[in-house]
Each structure stands twice: as C-alpha cells, then as structure tokens.
C-alpha angles and dihedrals in degrees: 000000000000091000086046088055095045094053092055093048087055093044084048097054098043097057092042089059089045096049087052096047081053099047090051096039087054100043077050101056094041097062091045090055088052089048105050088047086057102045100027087101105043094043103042104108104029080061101056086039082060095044096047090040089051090044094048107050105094088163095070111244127297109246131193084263103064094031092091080043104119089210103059096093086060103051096042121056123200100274092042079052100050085049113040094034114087127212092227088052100047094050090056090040105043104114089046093052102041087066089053105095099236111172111242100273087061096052093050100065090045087056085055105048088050085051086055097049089046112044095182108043131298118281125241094253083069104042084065092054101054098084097169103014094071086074087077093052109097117218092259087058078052107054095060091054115109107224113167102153125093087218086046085060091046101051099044088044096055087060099043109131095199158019085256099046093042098047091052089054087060097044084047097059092030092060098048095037113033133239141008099278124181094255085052089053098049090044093051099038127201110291091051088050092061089060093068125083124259096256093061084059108050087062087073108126109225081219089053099045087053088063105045123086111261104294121211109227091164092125090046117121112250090251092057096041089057082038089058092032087058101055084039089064098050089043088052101029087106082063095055089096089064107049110194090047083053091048098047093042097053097034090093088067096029087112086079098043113119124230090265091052081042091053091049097049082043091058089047095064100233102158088219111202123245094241088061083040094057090059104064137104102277093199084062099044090058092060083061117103126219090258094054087048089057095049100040098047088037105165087010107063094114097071090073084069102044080053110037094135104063120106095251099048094053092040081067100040100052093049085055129074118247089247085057101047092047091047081077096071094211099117085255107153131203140050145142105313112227121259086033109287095148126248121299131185132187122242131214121221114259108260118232120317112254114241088261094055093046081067091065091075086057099048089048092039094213127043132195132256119237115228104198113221134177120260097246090206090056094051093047091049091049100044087042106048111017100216094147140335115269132187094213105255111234114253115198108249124175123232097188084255122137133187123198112242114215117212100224091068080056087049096081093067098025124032117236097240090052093048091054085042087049105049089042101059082040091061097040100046105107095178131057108289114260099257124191089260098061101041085101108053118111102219091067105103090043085057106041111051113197088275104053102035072057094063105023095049118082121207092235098059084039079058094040098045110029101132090053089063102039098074095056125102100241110171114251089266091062099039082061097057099056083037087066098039091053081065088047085061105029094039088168088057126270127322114241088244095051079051088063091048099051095093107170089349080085088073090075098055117094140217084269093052102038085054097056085057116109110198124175101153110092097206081063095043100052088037091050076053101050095052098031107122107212131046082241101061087043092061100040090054088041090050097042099051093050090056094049133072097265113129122255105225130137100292101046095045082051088058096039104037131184114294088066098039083060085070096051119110116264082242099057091043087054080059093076127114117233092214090044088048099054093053087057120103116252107286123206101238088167088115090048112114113243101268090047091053087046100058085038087061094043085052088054099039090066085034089066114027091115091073094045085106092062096058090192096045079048093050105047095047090048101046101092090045098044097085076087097054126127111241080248090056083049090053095051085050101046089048088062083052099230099186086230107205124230097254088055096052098045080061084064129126097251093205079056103051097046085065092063123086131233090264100044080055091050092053100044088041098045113149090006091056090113098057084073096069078040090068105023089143087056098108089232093056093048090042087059097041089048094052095052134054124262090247086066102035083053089045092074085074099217101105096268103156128203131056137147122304121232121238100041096287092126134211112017124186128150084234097083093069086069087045093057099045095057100047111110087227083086112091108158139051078227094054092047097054096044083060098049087042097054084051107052078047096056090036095051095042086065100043 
C-alpha cells in the first residue's frame, strides 16, 4: 500500500508538470501566432534580410572588438563584409572602421549600409567619423552634404582623395558658414587653396591672412598666386618700414609679386635664397636688371651659377645681353649676342651615367656615338667681336653611327642580374612606378594588385622606404611579394635593422624563417613582437632571443614578459641589469620555477633599495617579484606592516612562510589576517599551520584550527573527528564513540 501511494503521488505530480508546461506552451504560442499576424507584413522582408545576412557570413561576424583590427580588410572581402557587418555595429564603430584601408569594394558597401541607416543624408556627427570612405563619395554626394564645423572640414579634408573631392568639401562649407577666415585657411592648407576659383580668393580678408599660419601656395596658377600676393601685401603693408620682417612675412606668397615688388625688396638687401628665387614669376624676373638681380640675391648670387640651369635662371639670361649677364661676375654664360646673332650659351659635358641610366643601352640595345663639333655661332661671335677668348665648347652632334654597347663593361657598376631585373619590371609595369613619395599612401594596396607592386616597385625605393610600407595593410599576396623581393635584396638573410622595418610584412615569415633570424637588437626584437601575426612567431622571437646574446634591458623584458622569461636559463636572468630592470614594466614570474623567482627578487630588491625607506613605495615595487623573497625579506616586510593581501601570499615561497612565526604572519598579513581562515584549504595556509603548534596557529585568534601537537603526537585537526566518522574502518556506533571520546580527551587535556 505504501508502494501503491507513492506511485500516485508520483502519477499525480507528474501530470500535473506536464498540464502546466501545456498551458503555457499553448498561451505561447498563441500570442506568437497574434504577433507574427500583426507584424508578418511589416517585418517580411527585414526578416529574410536577416536570414540571408545570418546564412551568408562564413567569416564569423565582425564585433566591436575586431572593428579598430588593420587587417580586416584583409580577411573579409566585400561580400563577407556586407554580410558579417552589421548595421548596428558599423554606426557605433565608424570612426574605428573608416581608418581601417579597405579597397574600394570594401568602402563601398560600406557607402551603402550607412545610405540605408540614414535615409536623408548623413549628419554632420558622422561625416566626422568616415575617415576613408570618404574616398568612394563623388563631389556631387558631396555637395549635399551639411558641414559647418570647422572639425567637420578637417577631418573630411584630411581624407580627401582628390582635387575634386577636396575642392567640393570647401565650396560646401563655404557656402553654409561664410568666408575664408584664418581658422578655414589653416584648416585647408595651401595646396588645397589653390584648388578654389579665383573668385573664392579674392574674399580673404588682409586682416584674416595675417592671421593665418604660411600658407604654400607653390601649385598655385600664376593668376591666383598675384591674386594672394595681393591680399599678402595689404595684410603685411604695417611691416614696409623693416625690410627683412616684410620680406619674411610676405615670402610665403612672393611667387605672385610683380618686377616692381621685386625692385623695392631688392633696395632693402634681403639675400633672398634661391629656393625663394626659383618661385617666382619668371615674366617678372626677366624685367629685372643685373643690377636688380645683385641687390635682390645679395650673399646668395652664386647660386645662379650653381643652378644655371634652372628655368628660371636661363629665362632670365636669355632675355639679357652677354655684356648683362657677365656683369654679374659670377662665371654665368649666355645672352643675346649683339647685331642681332641670336643668344648662345656654353654646356657642360654631361658628367658619368648613374648605375640606372647605364641600363638604357641595354634596353635599346645600341646607342649612338657622339661626334663633338664646334658650335659654328660661337665661333662667329668670338672671331668677330673679341669680347673674350673662348676654347669652343663641344655640342653633341650624331653621325648615324652606332656601337654596339656589351653588358659586361656595364657590369662593374651594375651587376648583370639587376640590369635584366631591372629592364624587365620596367617593361611590364602597366601603371605609374611606385615612387618614395608615394610609399605612404594608404591607398596603395587597393592600386597595385600582386602583379603589378611585382613589376612597379623597385627594389631600391622597397629598401629606401620600408618602413613606409610596412605599415600598410597589403593582402598576404602582396606581402609576399615584398616579402620575396626583400630576398632578392638581402640574399644572406635580413639585417637586424630591415627586421625592425618590416611592420605587418612580418605576417608572411614563417617559423623557418623567423628562426634563421639573429637578433640580437632588442628594439627589433620587441617591434618584430608587436607586429608578429601568430602566438607561434611570438614565442619563438621571444625564446630566441632569450637564448641568444641580446641584452635584457627594459625594453626587451617589456616585449618578452614574463611568462617567457620564466623559461630563460638562471644564468641569462642573472644577466639583467638592475637599472634596466627597474625601468620595466611589472612581469608576471608566477610560472617561474622557485630558483628563478628567487634571483628575480634579489634583482628587485637592489632595483628598488632606494625606496626601502617608503615601506609601502617598496612594497608595492617589489610585490610581483616577492614570491622569491627570503622569510627575512617577509619580516622586514611584516614589521612595516604591508597589509599583504591573500593573493599575494598564496604566490609565497612555502618553505619560506613556514620560518615565520605567528606573529611575524599577523603583522604581513594586518587587515588582511582573516582571509587566511577564508582559504585554509589553500596549501599555503595548511604548510604554515603544519609547520607550527596548535598554541600558535590559535593564537591568531580568527578560528584557524590544526596545529602540532606537543609532546610528539603529531598533526592534530578537528577535522579529523569527521574524518573518522565517515571511514568505512568504523563499524561500529561503539567504535565510533570510543573514538570521539579518546579525542575531546586528548583536545581538552591540552586546552
């Protein structure tokens, strides 16, 4: 009968559980059923957007975590982005994904995805935030936009891919906020000034110009350059009575001054540079007479001379008669002959070929041979008129004759293998050669696919600007192929100093070629870490240079850290500085074995010895390193009274702790002195309580129980009373008293 009750009761509560879970299953689905009729058309096809978006992404979905990640453009593509980015998480993440290079593929889904979150046009809060993707808007997208920031303009400016682009960000604010202030100029800059009609410019303000930074107008058209040296003359005109602050106020915009601005600054003795000199309007130079020219370069004449060849230079010289251009005394040649025999100069031969040029014979495969003549126009201007005596200067002339040029004589400057690589990347590059200028510009790996970096970047500017390229996020093809050409240039492996450049290029090493590496440098070593793409490479950096001869000195330890500097010889950590070591930032030594924490204590203990006067500074220092610490270092610490926390202790040399008395425990421990009934278990706890009697481990006062018992009887713990009770020795409830019974005897005997 009592089986047959149970097993209603059973029966009872069991239907009773399963009528609930139905009522509730059906009022569920019941409402879900109402819901989705209500919904079902609104939400038709944002649901199957979802659903195809969820079923496409094979790249696992981009987080908050990964969007400020350099390489994601490289492991997404624009379909895996379209589908594993999430609108949600590009409008919290915009800023951190419009620095990231994506090609242009990329950046236009992104265009769209932020057309479909703002329906009317994108405000002005996000148009701060695009960074490169504002590279895929066209100026009429532009152009519709509302900026009326001045950080909105500098930040969209910065990314402005082009004069177009550029110039339709400045109509767009010029239009909304007004003129061309000084906070506007120094925001757009010069170049992008130059990129504005003349009418734009002409609405500076003098007063405004004046308080701008120097502009460089250099790419400026002549027209615009009078029109901003105009308003440059009126900004600066209080300044006319000191000549050399004019000058140097108004040089910026001198490209614009006319002959007769050009005649006062030359009155005034300002030595202008050539540099300066080589900007300026050159119809307006030649109206200058030598004496103009004396007075206006000053100092700096000669360096008419050392350029004469310059545009400028021979503008003015051949406007000029020879009697003008020698008045200068300066060794310039050339002028207008007099009666009319036209202007001459003298050339110089050409001096040696670079090692690039000696590859055009080769190219060509003949060359010409020069038959020097005398210029017969010289020689009639010197025989008829006597100014000077003159050895004819040879003119290249060409007889038709060709000689055949043999690569090995080229050999000696270039070697043969570089000439052919040479010409053949010359012949198969089909876009503009990557030039020095250009190894930083972001854009790069988006414009040069593998094939054509191949063949457009030459292994000089790769040497040159390394750095540069480093840092952009080139997809593993093309890492590769720097990568090879890097062999091509360092055929006996890497120099320590190329290591360091690598930046992102390091991705593509592997394990083999990371181990051939000797490094020895630790400002290669810690930047190969920081760029290393894989927990692997990491390691096997960190552990060679550790085995090799490489100092240990801050920066190294920071790269290394302590996990790996655990597995270093004794020998290698007694290598490290003091001095080095307390610049370091704090290592985790907790997986050291116990010698090596130990010689990693005795180095911060002399670190830091200045501080051994602030107990708490000394402490503090010292506390990653103190599971090392002798129980004498723990007593000077405990009489300072540290407060040692629990986590700390547990990090403790046992054989150490178990030295120090009760006392010595209270006082290191202070305020924290519970946490050790807290953790009892802990095996720190129960090695110090083991070493020590039960009168000292009672006389902490906070309930911890054990302890030795006098008298030789060994371990005691009450403990052992529950112990006792569940062995399965016991038989008997006899047995079992008799035993309690023995040890509250015992206990209270020595209480």
């Amino acid at each position: 009968m009592k089986n047959a009750a149970l097993f209603d009761c059973t029966i009872s509560a069991k239907l009773t559980t399963v009528t609930i879970i139905g009522f509730f299953l059906t009022v569920l689905y019941t409402q879900l059923a109402v819901g989705k009729n209500e919904s079902q058309r609104s939400s038709r096809m944002l649901f199957k957007r979802s659903l195809r978006s969820n079923t496409s992404c094979t790249e696992g979905f981009i987080t908050r975590e990964i969007t400020n990640n350099l390489l994601l453009a490289a492991f997404y593509s624009a379909d895996q982005l379209d589908a594993c980015l999430n609108n949600s998480v590009l409008v919290s993440n915009l800023t951190e994904l419009g620095h990231i290079a994506f090609s242009t593929g990329q950046l236009l889904i992104l265009k769209r995805k932020l057309g479909e979150i703002y329906t009317s046009g994108l405000p002005e809060d996000q148009i701060q935030q695009l960074g490169f993707i504002i590279t895929v808007y066209g100026p009429e997208e532009i152009s519709t936009w509302n900026i009326t920031r001045l950080d909105t303009l500098a930040l969209v400016l910065r990314n402005s891919p082009n004069l177009n682009t550029t110039n339709a960000i400045i109509e767009n604010y010029l239009r909304g906020s007004g003129s061309l202030n000084a906070g506007v100029l120094d925001v757009i800059g010069g170049p992008a000034l130059c990129s504005l009609s003349e009418e734009n410019l002409r609405t500076i303000l003098p007063s405004e110009l004046k308080k701008a930074k120097p502009l460089d107008i250099s790419t400026c058209t002549q027209a615009k350059k009078d029109i901003i040296f105009g308003i440059a003359k009126v900004a600066f005109q209080d300044q006319a009575g000191n000549p050399n602050a004019y000058y140097n106020l108004t040089r910026p915009y001198i490209g614009g001054a006319r002959a007769s601005d050009l005649r006062s600054l030359a009155a005034g003795n300002i030595s202008m540079d050539f540099q300066t000199f080589s900007g300026l309007n050159p119809v307006e130079v030649e109206k200058l007479t030598a004496q103009n020219i004396r007075e206006l370069l000053g100092i700096n004449l000669n360096s008419l001379k050392e350029n004469e060849n310059h545009e400028i230079v021979q503008r003015w010289v051949n406007s000029h008669t020879v009697a003008e251009v020698m008045s200068l005394g300066i060794g310039l040649r050339g002028g207008i002959s007099p009666a009319g025999l036209g202007n001459f100069s003298f050339k110089e031969l050409p001096g040696e070929e670079k090692c690039l040029d000696s590859i055009r014979p080769i190219m060509m495969e003949k060359t010409v041979s020069p038959n020097w003549t005398i210029v017969p126009k010289l020689m009639m201007v010197t025989i008829a008129f006597g100014f000077f005596v003159t050895i004819s200067s040879p003119q290249p002339t060409f007889t038709g004759k060709v000689q055949d040029v043999s690569l090995n004589e080229r050999s000696e400057r270039c070697p043969q293998m570089l000439a052919k690589e040479r010409v053949r990347r010359a012949i198969a590059c089909t876009l503009a050669f990557i030039t020095p200028d250009k190894t930083d510009n972001f854009l790069l790996p988006s414009m040069y696919s593998a094939t054509d970096l191949e063949a457009c970047l030459n292994n000089s500017v790769l040497a040159a600007n390394l750095s540069e390229l480093g840092n952009l996020a080139f997809n593993t093809q093309q890492l590769l192929v720097i990568k090879r050409k890097l062999g091509e240039i360092y055929p006996g492996g890497l120099p320590q100093e190329e290591i360091k450049k690598l930046g992102l290029i390091i991705t593509v090493y592997t394990i083999e070629d990371i181990s051939q590496w000797k490094i020895i440098d630790p400002d290669v070593v810690a930047a190969a870490i920081e760029n290393s793409g894989t927990a692997e490479a990491i390691n096997i950096l960190k552990s060679h240079y550790l085995k090799g001869p490489g100092v240990l000195n801050a920066t190294a330890l920071n790269a290394i850290g302590g996990a790996t500097l655990c597995t270093a010889t004794e020998v290698r950590l007694k290598t490290i500085p003091p001095t080095e070591f307390r610049k370091a930032k704090p290592l985790d030594i907790s997986t050291c074995t116990q010698a090596r924490k130990d010689i990693i204590f005795g180095i911060a203990k002399v670190a830091f010895q200045d501080q051994a006067g602030d107990p708490n500074a000394y402490y503090n220092l010292t506390r990653p390193y103190v599971g090392g610490a002798r129980a004498a270092d723990l007593q000077r610490l405990a009489a300072r009274r540290v407060n040692m926390d629990f986590e700390t202790f547990k990090g403790l040399n046992p054989s150490e702790v178990e030295k120090l008395s009760a006392l010595s425990v209270r006082e290191l421990l202070g305020g924290n002195l519970k946490t050790l009934k807290e953790n009892e278990n802990q095996e720190i706890v129960q090695c110090w309580v083991n070493s020590h009697t039960m009168d000292e481990v009672m006389s902490l006062g906070i309930g911890l129980q054990g302890g030795i018992l006098p008298a030789k009887l060994g371990i005691f713990s009450l403990k052992y009373l529950a112990k006792v009770s569940a062995s399965t020795s016991v038989k008997s409830s006899s047995a079992l008293l008799s035993t309690c019974v023995a040890v509250m005897g015992i206990t209270m005997y020595y209480l």
